[in-house]
N, C-alpha and C positions, 0 to 999 in steps of 0.2 A: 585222715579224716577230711572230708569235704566242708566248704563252714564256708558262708558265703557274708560277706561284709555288705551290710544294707546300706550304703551312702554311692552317692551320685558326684561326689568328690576325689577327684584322681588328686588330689594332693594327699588328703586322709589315706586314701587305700597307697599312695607310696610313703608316705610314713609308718603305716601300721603293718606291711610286708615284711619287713627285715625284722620284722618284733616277734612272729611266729614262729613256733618252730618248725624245721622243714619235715613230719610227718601230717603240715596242715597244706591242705590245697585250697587257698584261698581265691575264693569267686566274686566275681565284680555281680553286682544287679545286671548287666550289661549281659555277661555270661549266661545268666539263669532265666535272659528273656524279659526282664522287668525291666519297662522302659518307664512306667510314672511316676511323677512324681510322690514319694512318699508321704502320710500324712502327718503331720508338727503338729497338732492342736492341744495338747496336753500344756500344765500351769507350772511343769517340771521338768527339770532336765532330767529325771527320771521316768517322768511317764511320758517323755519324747521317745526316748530310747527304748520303752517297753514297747510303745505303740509301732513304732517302725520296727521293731522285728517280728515282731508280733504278725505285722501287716505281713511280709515275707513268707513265715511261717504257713499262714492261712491260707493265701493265694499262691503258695509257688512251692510247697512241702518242702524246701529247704532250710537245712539246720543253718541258722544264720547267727550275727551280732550286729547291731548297731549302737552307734554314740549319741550322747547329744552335748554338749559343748556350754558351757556360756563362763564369760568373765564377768567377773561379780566387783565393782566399783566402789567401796567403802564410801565415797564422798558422794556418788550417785547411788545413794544404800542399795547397792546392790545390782543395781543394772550396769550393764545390760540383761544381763543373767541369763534368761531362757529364752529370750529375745535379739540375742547377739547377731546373731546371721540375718538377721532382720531389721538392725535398730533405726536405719533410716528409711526402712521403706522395702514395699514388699521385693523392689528389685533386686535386694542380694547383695550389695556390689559392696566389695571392700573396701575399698576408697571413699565411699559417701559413708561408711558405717565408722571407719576410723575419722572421718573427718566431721562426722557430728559429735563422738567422743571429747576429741580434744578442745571444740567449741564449748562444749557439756562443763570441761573441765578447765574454763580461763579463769586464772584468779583464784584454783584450789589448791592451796596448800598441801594437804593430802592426797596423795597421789598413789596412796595403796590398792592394788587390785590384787583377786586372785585368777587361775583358770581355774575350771573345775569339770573334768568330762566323768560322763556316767557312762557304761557300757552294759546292755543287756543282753545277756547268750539265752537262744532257744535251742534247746538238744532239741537230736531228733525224735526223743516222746516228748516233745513241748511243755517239759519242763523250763522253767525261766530263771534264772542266774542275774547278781548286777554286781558291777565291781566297779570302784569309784578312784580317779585321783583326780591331784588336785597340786599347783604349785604358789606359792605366793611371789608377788613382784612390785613392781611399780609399772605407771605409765608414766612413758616419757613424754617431754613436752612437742618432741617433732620423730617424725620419721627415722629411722636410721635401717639400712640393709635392705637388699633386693632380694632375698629369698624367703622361706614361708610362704603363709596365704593369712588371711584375714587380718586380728588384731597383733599382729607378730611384729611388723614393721614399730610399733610403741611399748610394747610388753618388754621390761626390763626384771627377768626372775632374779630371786633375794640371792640364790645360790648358785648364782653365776660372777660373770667379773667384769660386770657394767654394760656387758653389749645385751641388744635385743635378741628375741629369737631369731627374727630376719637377717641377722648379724651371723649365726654360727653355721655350720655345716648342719644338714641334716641327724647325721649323726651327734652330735655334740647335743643338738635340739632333743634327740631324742632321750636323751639319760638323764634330761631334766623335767622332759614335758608333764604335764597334766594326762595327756593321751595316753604316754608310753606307760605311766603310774596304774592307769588303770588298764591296759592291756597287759600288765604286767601279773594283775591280778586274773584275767583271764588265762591267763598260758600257763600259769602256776595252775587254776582250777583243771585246766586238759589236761595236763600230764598227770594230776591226780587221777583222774578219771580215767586210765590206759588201763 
């Protein structure tokens, strides 16, 4: 099956490659011609992730998926949330988005977050599918690891052994993530569907 991943993130699409099974031929936007950016305007990380496949679907006839992402702050009820990839500013950039976090969070004793990715699949009769996970953790008070991307380098999962995500192997990243829980649910929904 051909199943094109809607994100413009070469970190996402090489984490979520090895999580396939190999009767998927998974397609970058790049592949399929789609060079804009996708639209985010929804109040949900669910209706992030319907809207960019969705957007896919219409303009380019490809059976696609996309995510949407946010870390949920318990002492910042809940932000970043749907706003993660955004939280300082429309430039994107992870280091200004981690670095207003931890500012967010001087002087907070609770230091509970979760991740939470949604993942919407458009077959190719544009039927729509969503499968959710989700891991809980903490943020840490500084940086620790050079791998990952975004909030990784402070995300300290509950069911790990104290390192960040930035801290492990991709692999190791992967059998905990938020992404992989819910890509998880997607590859169990395909191979139903053979």
């Amino acid at each position: 099956m051909r199943l094109c991943f809607a994100s413009n993130n070469a970190h996402k699409l090489d984490e979520i490659r090895p999580l396939l099974p190999a009767t998927v031929e998974l397609l970058s936007l790049a592949d399929i011609g789609c060079r804009e950016e996708l639209p985010e305007t929804q109040a949900t990380l669910e209706g992030n992730a319907r809207q960019k496949a969705r957007y896919v679907w219409d303009h380019f006839g490809v059976a696609c998926f996309a995510d949407d992402t946010g870390l949920e702050v318990t002492a910042l009820n809940g932000e970043p949330g749907v706003y993660s990839a955004r939280y300082a500013g429309p430039q994107r950039r992870d280091e200004d988005n981690v670095a207003k976090l931890l500012h967010e969070l001087q002087g907070q004793p609770d230091r509970t977050a979760r991740f939470r990715t949604v993942v919407a699949l458009v077959l190719p009769d544009g039927t729509v599918h969503e499968f959710t996970g989700a891991v809980e953790g903490r943020i840490s008070p500084e940086l620790h690891g050079a791998g990952g991307f975004g909030y990784d380098p402070v995300f300290v999962p509950t069911e790990g052994d104290g390192r960040t995500f930035a801290e492990m192997p991709l692999a190791e990243k992967n059998s905990l993530s938020h992404r992989s829980r819910a890509v998880a649910g997607l590859v169990a929904f395909l191979r139903s569907e053979k």
